[in-house]
N, C-alpha and C positions, 0 to 999 in steps of 0.2 A: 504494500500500500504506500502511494506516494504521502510525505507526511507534510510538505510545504508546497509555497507557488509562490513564484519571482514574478510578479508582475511590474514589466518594464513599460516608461511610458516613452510614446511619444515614438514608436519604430516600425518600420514599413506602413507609415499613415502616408499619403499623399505621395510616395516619392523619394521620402525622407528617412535620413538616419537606415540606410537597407541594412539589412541581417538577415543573414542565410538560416534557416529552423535548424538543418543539418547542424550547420559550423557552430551555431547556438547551444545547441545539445554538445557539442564536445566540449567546448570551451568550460561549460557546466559541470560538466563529468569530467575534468582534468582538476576539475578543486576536490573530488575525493568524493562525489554525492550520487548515489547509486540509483536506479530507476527513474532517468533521466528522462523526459517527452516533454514537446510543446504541443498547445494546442494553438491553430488557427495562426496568421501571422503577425498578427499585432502585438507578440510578447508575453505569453502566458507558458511558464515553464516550471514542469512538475517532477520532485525529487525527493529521495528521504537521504535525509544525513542524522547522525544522531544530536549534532548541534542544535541546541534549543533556543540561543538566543536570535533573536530574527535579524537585529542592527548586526549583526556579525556576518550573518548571510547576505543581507544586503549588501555589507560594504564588500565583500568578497567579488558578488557576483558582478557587481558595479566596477569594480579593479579588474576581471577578466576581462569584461566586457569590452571597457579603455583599450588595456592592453592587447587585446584581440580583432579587436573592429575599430579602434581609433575614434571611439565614442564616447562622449560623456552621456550617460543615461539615467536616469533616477530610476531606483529599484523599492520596490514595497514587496515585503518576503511577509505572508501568512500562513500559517498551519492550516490543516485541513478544517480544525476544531473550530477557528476563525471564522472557514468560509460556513460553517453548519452555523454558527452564530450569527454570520450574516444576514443569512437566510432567512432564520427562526424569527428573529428580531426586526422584519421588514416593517415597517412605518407603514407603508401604502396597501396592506394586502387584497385591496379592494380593485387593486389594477389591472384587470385580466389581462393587459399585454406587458411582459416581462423584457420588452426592450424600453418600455417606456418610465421604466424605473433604473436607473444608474446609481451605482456606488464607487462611490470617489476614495478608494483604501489611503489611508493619510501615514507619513511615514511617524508622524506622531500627533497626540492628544492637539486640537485645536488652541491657544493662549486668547485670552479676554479681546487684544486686536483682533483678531484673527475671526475671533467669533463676530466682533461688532465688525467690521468688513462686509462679512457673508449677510450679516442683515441688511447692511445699508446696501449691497446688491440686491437682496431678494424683493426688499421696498422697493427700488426703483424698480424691477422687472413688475413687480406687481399695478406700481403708477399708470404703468405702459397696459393692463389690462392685461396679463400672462395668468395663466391656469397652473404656473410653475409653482412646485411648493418645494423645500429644501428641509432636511432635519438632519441633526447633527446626533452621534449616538457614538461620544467614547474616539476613536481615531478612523471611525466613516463617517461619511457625508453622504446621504440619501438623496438622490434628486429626482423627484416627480415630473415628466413631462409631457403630459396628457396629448399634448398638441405633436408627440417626435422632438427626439432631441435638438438635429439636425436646425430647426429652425428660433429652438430656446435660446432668447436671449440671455438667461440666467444660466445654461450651458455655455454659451461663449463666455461670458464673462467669469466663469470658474475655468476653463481650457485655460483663459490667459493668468491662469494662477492669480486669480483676488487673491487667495489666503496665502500664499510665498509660503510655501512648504512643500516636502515633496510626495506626492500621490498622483496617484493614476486612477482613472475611472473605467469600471467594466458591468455592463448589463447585467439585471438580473437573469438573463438566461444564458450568457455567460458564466456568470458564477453557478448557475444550477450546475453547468456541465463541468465546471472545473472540480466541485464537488463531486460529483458522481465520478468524473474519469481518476480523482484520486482514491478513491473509494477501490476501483478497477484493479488500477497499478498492483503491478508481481513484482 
């Protein structure tokens, strides 16, 4: 059973930052972490190492990565137990469509700025008449966007990092299948 997920952001979106899945999985598995697989290509890579602390994996994986691909990349490393918390603990479950709920995995707890930030963004999206709603729960960020994200202004304006920390966002039907394919993992 895979017992973590490197969720890297911001790699093979548009063009940008390319990364091979293959060369991805090696570089992974040359730090020592066994049952190595990504899914899909945006950066989602699943591994057990007995190392428990997550900032340790990240900075790992984030140092192959550099020295591998010549990237800077931000890494957000969760346990399996993470992503079943994710899950369990959804804000929105009334949403029947599970692209329309994103979680923004934070590489740490929100600070009082931070927090007051995301509100004076979700005000303003709100001013503008958005169906957006945002909850904050511990080191994720919930984002409701009824409308698709694609066109949420309260999504663009977390992409351009309002909160200056480092996290990536991935669907809740994303996270269902990263759950289940670590669940899979031999």
């Amino acid at each position: 059973m895979a017992t973590h997920v490197a969720l890297l952001r911001g790699i093979n979106v548009g063009g940008n930052n390319k990364v091979p899945m293959a060369e991805l999985r090696g570089a992974v598995s040359s730090l020592g972490y066994s049952v190595v697989s990504t899914y899909i290509q945006t950066g989602n890579v699943l591994f057990s190492t007995p190392e428990t602390e997550t900032a340790v994996l990240e900075t790992a994986i984030s140092d192959v990565i550099a020295s591998t691909f010549s990237l800077k990349i931000g890494v957000v490393v969760v346990t399996r137990d993470e992503l079943a918390a994710v899950l369990s603990q959804n804000p929105y479950p009334d949403e029947p469509n599970p692209k329309f709920v994103h979680v923004m995995f934070l590489g740490a707890e929100p600070d009082q700025a931070q927090l007051d930030r995301l509100e004076a963004a979700n005000e303003a999206a709100a001013a503008k008449g958005t169906r957006d709603s945002v909850t904050v729960i511990g080191r994720r960020l919930y984002l409701h966007t009824p409308d698709g994200y694609g066109p949420s202004e309260l999504a663009q304006t977390l992409s351009r990092n309002t909160l200056r920390v480092n996290g990536t966002a991935r669907n809740l039907a994303t996270t269902t299948k990263l759950l289940a394919l670590c669940d899979a993992a031999k």
